[in-house]
N, C-alpha and C positions, 0 to 999 in steps of 0.2 A: 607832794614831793616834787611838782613840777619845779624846774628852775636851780637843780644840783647835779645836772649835769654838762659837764662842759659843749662848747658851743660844738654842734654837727652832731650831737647826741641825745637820747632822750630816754627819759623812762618807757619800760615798755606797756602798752598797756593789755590789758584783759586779752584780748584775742590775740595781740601778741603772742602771749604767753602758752594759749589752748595751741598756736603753730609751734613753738616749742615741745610742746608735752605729746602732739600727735605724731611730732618726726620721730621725738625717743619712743613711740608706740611703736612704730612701723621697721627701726632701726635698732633698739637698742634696750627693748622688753625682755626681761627675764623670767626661767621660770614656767615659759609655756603660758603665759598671759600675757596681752597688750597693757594692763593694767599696773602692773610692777617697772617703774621707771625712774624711780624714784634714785636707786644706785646710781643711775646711767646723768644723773644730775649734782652728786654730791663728789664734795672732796673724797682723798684716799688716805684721809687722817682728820684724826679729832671729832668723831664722834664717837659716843655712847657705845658699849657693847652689844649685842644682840643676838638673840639665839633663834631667830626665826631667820628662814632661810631665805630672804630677797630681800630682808633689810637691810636699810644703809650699814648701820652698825656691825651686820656679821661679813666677816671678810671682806674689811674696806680697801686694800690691795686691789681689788675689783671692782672697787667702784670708776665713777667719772669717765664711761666711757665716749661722752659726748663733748666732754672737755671743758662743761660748764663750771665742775669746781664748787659748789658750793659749799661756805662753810658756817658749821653748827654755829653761829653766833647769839641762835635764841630772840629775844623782844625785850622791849624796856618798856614799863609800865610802873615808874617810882623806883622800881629795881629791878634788875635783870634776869630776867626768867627764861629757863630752857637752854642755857649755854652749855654745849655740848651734847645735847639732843634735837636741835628743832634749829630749820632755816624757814623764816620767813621774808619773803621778798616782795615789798610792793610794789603795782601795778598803778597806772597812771588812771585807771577805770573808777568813777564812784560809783555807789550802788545808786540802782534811782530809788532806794524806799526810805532813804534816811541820808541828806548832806554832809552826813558827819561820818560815813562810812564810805571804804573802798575794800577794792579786791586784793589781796598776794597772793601769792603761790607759797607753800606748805609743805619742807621735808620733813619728816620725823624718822629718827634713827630706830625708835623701838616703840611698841607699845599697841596699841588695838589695829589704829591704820598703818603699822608701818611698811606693811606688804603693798598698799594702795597706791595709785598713781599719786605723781605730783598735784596737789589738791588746790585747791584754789576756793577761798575763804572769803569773808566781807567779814571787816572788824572797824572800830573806830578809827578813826586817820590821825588821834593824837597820839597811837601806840608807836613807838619805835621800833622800826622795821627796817632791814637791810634794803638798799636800794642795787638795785643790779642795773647801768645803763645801756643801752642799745644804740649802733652807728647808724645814724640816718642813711 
């Protein structure tokens, strides 16, 4: 993903991201866990329903209290999967156990992890992932 974002700016990479995820730990956790931060990073519309109490999905009026906004756009892999349940955003980081693999960060509006922090995944690099960039 290097080289799509404009000049003075950059993809963020892996530990970028873990400085992101520990401020909404410290600031912006819900729920009485550091773990639940996932709201405090997603937009306050357009995702999925939800009936678990600290996902994105149930009472998105409350989300984005961080002001990052994400939104459910899903992944593209031949066609478009997870739109309106799932943000994933790549990370400039490749894994070292396979050249064809990097890191994103991972919202899910509902479903096993949706209560979990912002996740951060290793999947192939020719999936199509939202890019989020950062000011130098």
């Amino acid at each position: 993903v290097q080289g799509v974002c404009p000049i003075g700016w950059h993809v963020p990479s892996k530990a970028e991201f873990d400085e992101l995820k520990n401020y909404c730990r410290w600031h912006y956790a819900v729920g009485g866990s550091s773990d639940y931060i996932d709201k405090a990073l997603a937009a306050t519309f357009g995702w999925i329903n939800s009936t678990c109490d600290y996902a994105i999905g149930n009472d998105q009026g409350s989300n984005n209290a961080s002001g990052f906004s994400a939104l459910p756009a899903g992944s593209y892999y031949g066609s478009f999967d997870g739109f309106g349940g799932s943000a994933y955003f790549w990370s400039a980081t490749r894994d070292n156990s396979a050249d064809a693999n990097a890191y994103h960060l991972l919202l899910y509006s509902d479903g096993k992890d949706a209560c979990a922090e912002g996740k951060q995944h290793v999947t192939f690099r020719y999936i199509g992932c939202s890019v989020r960039c950062l000011k130098d």
